[in-house]
C-alpha positions in Angstrom: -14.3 2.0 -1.1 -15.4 -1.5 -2.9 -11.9 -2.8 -4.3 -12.0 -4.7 -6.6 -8.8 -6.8 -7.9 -7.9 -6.3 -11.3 -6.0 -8.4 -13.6 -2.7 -7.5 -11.6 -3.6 -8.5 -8.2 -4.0 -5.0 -7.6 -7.2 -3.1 -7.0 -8.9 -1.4 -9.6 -10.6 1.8 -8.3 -13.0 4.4 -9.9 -12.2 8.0 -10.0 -14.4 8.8 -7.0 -12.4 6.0 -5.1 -9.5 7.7 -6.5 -10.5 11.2 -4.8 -11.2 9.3 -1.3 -7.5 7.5 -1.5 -5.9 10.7 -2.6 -8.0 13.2 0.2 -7.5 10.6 3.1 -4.6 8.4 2.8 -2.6 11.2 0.8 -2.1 8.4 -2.2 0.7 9.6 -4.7 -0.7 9.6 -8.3 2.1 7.8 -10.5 0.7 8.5 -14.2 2.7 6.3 -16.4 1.6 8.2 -19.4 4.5 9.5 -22.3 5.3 13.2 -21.1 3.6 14.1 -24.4 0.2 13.1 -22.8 0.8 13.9 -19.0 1.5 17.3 -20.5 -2.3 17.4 -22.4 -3.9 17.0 -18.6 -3.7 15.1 -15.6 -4.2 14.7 -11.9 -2.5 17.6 -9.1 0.3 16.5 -8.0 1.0 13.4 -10.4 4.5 12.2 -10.4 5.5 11.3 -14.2 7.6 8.2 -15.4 6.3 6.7 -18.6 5.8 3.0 -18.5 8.9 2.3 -20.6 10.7 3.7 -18.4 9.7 2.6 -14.9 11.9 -0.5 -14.5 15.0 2.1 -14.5 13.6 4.7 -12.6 11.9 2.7 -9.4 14.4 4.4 -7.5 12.8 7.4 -7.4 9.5 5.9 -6.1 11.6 3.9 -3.6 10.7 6.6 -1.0 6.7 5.4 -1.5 7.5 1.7 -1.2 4.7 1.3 1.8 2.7 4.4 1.0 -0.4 4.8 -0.6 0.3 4.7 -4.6 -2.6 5.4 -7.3 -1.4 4.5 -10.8 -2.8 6.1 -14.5 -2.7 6.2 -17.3 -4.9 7.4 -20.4 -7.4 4.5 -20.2 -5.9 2.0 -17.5 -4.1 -0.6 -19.8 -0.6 0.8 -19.0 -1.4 1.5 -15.8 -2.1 -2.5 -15.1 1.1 -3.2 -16.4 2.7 -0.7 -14.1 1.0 -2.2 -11.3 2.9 -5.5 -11.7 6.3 -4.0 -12.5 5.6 -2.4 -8.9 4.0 -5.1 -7.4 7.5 -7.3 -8.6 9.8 -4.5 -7.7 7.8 -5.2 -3.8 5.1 -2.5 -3.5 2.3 -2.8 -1.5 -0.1 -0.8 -1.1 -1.1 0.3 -5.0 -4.2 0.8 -7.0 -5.1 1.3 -10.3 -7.2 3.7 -11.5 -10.1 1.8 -13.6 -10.6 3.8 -16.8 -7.7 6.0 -16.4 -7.7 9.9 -17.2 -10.2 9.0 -19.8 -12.5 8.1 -16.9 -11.2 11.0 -14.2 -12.4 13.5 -16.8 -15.7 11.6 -17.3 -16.1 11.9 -13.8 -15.4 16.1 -14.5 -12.7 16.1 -11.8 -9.6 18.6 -12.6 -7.0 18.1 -14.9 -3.7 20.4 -14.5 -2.8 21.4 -18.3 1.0 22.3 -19.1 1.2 25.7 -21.7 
């Protein structure tokens, strides 16, 4: 995929990007969206810690310090700043998905919906 670098230092991808990192390199999708949203839709398999929160709870990302990460959020400001709490907290290999869900569903890729 073209990576670009966002604002961050990290690279911004597009939902199709997205689909390549998650189907080959078996990227973990961090959505840093409140529980409120995450619930309303969002990517297979997303691991959920609202941004507010992520300082206190890098310890349960620990275990994907040098693994693929792909960060959300509901249109990829959020996101960005999750990137650099990461990128501080020293992961490496993250990206950030450009347009966030906002742009997944654009792209009509699934969303899992919580009843």
């Amino acid at each position: 995929p073209m990576l670009k670098r966002g604002t961050s230092g990290v690279a911004d991808v597009s939902p199709t990007e997205a689909v390549l990192l998650i189907n080959r390199e078996h990227a973990t999708v961090l959505d840093v969206r409140n529980p409120g949203e995450f619930a309303a839709g969002h990517i297979t398999d997303a691991i959920n810690i609202p941004l507010g929160e992520l300082e206190s709870r890098l310890g349960e990302l620990a275990k994907y310090k040098d693994k693929t990460l792909l960060v959300n959020c509901q249109g990829g400001v959020r996101s960005t700043s999750a990137c650099g709490i990461l990128t501080k907290a020293g992961f490496s290999r993250l990206h950030n998905l450009q347009g966030g869900v906002n742009a997944w569903v654009q792209a009509k890729l699934p969303v899992i919906k919580e009843s």
